[in-house]
N, C-alpha and C positions, 0 to 999 in steps of 0.2 A: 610422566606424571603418575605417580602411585594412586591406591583405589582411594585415598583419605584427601586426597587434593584434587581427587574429580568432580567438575562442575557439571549442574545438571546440564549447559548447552551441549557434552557429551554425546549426553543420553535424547536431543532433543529428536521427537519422530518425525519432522517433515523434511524437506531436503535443501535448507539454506546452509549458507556458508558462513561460518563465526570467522573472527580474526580477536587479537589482541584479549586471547583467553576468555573470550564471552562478552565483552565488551559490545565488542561492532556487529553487527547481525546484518547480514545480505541478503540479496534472493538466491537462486542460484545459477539466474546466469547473469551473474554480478559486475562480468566485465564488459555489457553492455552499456553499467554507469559510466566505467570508465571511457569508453569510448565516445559517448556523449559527452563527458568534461572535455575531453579533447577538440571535437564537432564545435564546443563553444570558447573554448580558451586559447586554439591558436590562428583562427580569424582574428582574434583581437589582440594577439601580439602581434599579428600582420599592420592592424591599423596603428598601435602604438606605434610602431617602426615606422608609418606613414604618415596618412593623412594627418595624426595628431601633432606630429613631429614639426610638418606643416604648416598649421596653425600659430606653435608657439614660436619658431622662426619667423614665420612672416607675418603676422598680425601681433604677436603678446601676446595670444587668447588660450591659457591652458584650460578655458572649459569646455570644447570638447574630448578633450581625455579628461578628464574630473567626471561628466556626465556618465562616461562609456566606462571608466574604470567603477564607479559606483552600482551600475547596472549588472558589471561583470561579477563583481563578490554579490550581488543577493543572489544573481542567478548561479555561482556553482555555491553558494550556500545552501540554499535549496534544492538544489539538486543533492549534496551530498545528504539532505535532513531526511529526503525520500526515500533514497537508497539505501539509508542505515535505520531510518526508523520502523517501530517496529506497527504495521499496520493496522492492527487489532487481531492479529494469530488469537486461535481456539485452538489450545492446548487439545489431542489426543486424548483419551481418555488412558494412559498409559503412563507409569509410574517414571519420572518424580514430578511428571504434568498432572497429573490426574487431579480433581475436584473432588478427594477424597472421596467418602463413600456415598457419594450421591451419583455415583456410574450405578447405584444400585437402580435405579429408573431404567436403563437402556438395557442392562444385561436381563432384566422380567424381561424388558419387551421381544430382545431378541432371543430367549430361550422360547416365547412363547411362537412365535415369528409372525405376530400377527399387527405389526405397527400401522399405526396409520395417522394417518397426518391429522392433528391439532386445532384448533381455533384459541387463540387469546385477545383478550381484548390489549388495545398499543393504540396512545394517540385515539382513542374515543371509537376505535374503530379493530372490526374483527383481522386480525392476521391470520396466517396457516403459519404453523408450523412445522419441519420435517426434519429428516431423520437424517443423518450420514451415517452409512454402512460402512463406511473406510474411516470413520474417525469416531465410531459412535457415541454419539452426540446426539443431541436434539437441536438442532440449528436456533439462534434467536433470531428473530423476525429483523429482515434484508441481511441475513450472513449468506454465506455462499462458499462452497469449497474451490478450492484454488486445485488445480493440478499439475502446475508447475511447480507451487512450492509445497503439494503435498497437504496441504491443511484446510480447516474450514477458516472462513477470515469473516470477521464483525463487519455490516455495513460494506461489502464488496463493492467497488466500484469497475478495478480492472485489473490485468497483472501487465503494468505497463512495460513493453520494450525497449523502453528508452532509460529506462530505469535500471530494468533486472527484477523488479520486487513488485509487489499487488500493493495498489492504490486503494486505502479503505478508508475507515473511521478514524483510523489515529493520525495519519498523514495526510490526510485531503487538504488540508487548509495550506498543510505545507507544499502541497501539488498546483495550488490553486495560486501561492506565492510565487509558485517555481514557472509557472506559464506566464506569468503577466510580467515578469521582470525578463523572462530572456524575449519576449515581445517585444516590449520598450528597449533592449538591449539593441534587438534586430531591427528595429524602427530606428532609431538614434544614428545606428553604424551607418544604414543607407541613407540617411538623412544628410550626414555628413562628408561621406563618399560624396553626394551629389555637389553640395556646396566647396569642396573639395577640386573636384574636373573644374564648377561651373566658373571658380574663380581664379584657377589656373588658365583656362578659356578665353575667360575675359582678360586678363595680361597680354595673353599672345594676340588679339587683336580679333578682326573675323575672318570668315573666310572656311574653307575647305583646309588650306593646309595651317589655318590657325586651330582650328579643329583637332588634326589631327598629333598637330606636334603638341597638345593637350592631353590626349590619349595618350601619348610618348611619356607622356612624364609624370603623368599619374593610373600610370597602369596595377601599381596596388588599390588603389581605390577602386575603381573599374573592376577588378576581379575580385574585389568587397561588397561591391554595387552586387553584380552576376549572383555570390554566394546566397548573399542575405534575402536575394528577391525570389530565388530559389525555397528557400527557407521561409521567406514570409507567408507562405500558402499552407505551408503545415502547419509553422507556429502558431501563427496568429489566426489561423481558422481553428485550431485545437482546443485555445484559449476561448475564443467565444461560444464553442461547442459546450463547453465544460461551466462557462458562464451561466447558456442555458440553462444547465441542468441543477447548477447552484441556486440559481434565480426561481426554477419551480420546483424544487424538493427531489427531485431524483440520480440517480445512480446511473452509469453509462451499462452496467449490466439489465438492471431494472428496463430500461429505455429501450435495450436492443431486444429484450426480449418481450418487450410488451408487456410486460405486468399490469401496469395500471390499466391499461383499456379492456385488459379480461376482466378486472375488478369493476370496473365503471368509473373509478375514482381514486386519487391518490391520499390514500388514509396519514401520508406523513405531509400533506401541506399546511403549512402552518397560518395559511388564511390568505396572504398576501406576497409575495416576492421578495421586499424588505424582510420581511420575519423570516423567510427560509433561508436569506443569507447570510441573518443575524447570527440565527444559531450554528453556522460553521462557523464563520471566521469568529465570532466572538465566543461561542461555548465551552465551556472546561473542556480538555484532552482527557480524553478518558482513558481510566487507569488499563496495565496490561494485568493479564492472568496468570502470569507467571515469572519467575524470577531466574533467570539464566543461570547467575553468579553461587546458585541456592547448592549445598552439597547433593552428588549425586546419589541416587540409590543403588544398593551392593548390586541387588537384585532384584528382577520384577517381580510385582505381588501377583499371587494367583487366587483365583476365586473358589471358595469353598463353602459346599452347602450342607447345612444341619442337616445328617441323617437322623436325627431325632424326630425334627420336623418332617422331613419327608417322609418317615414310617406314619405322622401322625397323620398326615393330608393323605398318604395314601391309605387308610384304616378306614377315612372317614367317607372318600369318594369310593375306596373297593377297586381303585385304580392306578396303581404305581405310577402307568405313563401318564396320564390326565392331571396325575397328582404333579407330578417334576414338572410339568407344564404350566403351573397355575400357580406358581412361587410367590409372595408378596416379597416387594422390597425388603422389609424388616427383617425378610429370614436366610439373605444372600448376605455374609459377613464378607468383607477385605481383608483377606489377610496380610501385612505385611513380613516379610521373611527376614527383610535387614532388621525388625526390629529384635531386643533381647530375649524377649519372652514369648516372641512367634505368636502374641494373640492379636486383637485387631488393635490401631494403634488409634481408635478415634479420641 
């Protein structure tokens, strides 16, 4: 790929993994999606091949493979939406992510080194805001830097394992899809494992050894039954966990670390349960901050400061260091270097 055909996911500074030229975007340990598609997609070739098999032989009844097949595409649909979407990533403050010259904020504060964390009003109510020193930024109120994939991320929730990728603002709703359908998935499967044995069971008659030549002959469902009930302690306790915290406005990061009870109160509830779960599952997706596919830059920009100004503030304080200390944003320009005429490109 020559320099004129490089996209910015090239250049991108956290540590996911692209596929299909920028297209697809992972976390970076991405083949833990995969192994989850697996974890749910060849139990259920197990049950196709059986208990559903089963069914349409001996009853007519292809609706339980209709039900289990239906469960089966939202849950690796969902699952694939998670793993590839993109979470709410905050671009680095580094070139061709950067937010243009409005890094002029963080570079005052960190020339001056004296940051300190913020108050804005969000939702009727004061937030803090802080600083990332590794992506510097000024975090927006519930972002969180991620250290597996490197970045700061909008609305953090978690960087799930099961995934490979952090759970945040752009895919929760898709996370929240992705729990309740392989639930019902794993509900369903043992549901019909059971009815499965119970009616192979009743065929052979009663008894100990009606029992058992029962287990003889539907020993895939039995070890569908074992899987799923294994599995329903996770799933389905994970699912309601995450229900909680859809239901009263919080984040599994926010949750574990106490946030709200240092504050006294949770400034993003929206009054009632209904209303905090309105606005996930029904709210716009909110846009990303950057464009993967966008041309790369040759080179990074570097930062350069008016020595005009700097002779002037140091004339005026009688202090060269105190003076390069006290910069206003206005007088730190971006230069960009790819451009043709080397001055700032705003």
């Amino acid at each position: 790929m020559t320099d004129k055909e490089k996209k910015a996911f090239t250049q991108w500074p956290g540590t996911n993994k692209f596929y299909c030229s920028g297209r697809i975007m992972m976390g970076p340990d991405n083949h833990r999606a995969f192994i989850t598609f697996f974890l749910i997609l060849c139990p259920e070739i197990v049950y196709i091949a059986s208990p559903s098999v089963y069914f349409i032989k001996e009853h007519d009844n292809p609706g339980p493979f209709l039900v289990n097949l239906f469960f089966t595409i939202l849950s690796l649909f969902f699952l694939y939406r998670c793993a590839t979407k993109n979470p709410g990533f905050i671009p680095k403050q580094k070139p061709p992510f950067a937010w243009g010259p409005s890094g002029a904020l963080t570079i005052q504060e960190l020339m001056e080194d004296s940051f300190k964390p913020k108050e804005v009003p969000c939702e009727g109510n004061l937030v803090r805001l802080k600083y990332c020193v590794t992506c510097n930024i000024i975090r927006p109120p519930r972002a969180s830097h991620c250290s597996d994939c490197g970045v700061c991320v909008e609305k953090f929730d978690h960087h799930c394992p099961w995934l490979g990728n952090c759970v945040a603002k752009r895919n929760y709703r898709e996370f929240i899809a992705f729990l309740i359908s392989t639930s019902m998935l794993d509900i369903s499967t043992m549901g019909f494992c059971i009815y499965h044995i119970a009616d192979v069971w009743t065929g052979e008659g009663s008894g100990t050894s009606a029992f058992a030549s029962a287990m003889q002959q539907t020993g895939p469902s039995v070890a569908l039954l074992l899987y799923g009930f294994l599995a329903f302690w996770f799933v389905v306790g994970l699912t309601m966990f995450h229900m909680y915290l859809l239901f009263t406005g919080q984040s599994t990061h926010e949750k574990i670390k106490g946030n709200f009870k240092i504050m006294g109160e949770n400034p993003y509830h929206r009054g009632n349960y209904i209303n905090n779960c309105m606005k996930v599952i029904y709210g716009p997706t909110p846009p990303q901050h950057f464009n993967l596919r966008a041309p790369a830059a040759k080179r990074e920009d570097h930062i350069e400061l008016s020595h005009s100004k700097l002779a002037m503030v140091a004339g005026a304080n009688n202090n060269e260091e105190k003076a390069a200390g006290t910069i206003s944003p206005s007088e730190i320009h971006i230069v960009r270097e790819n451009s043709p005429d080397g001055h700032d490109s705003r």
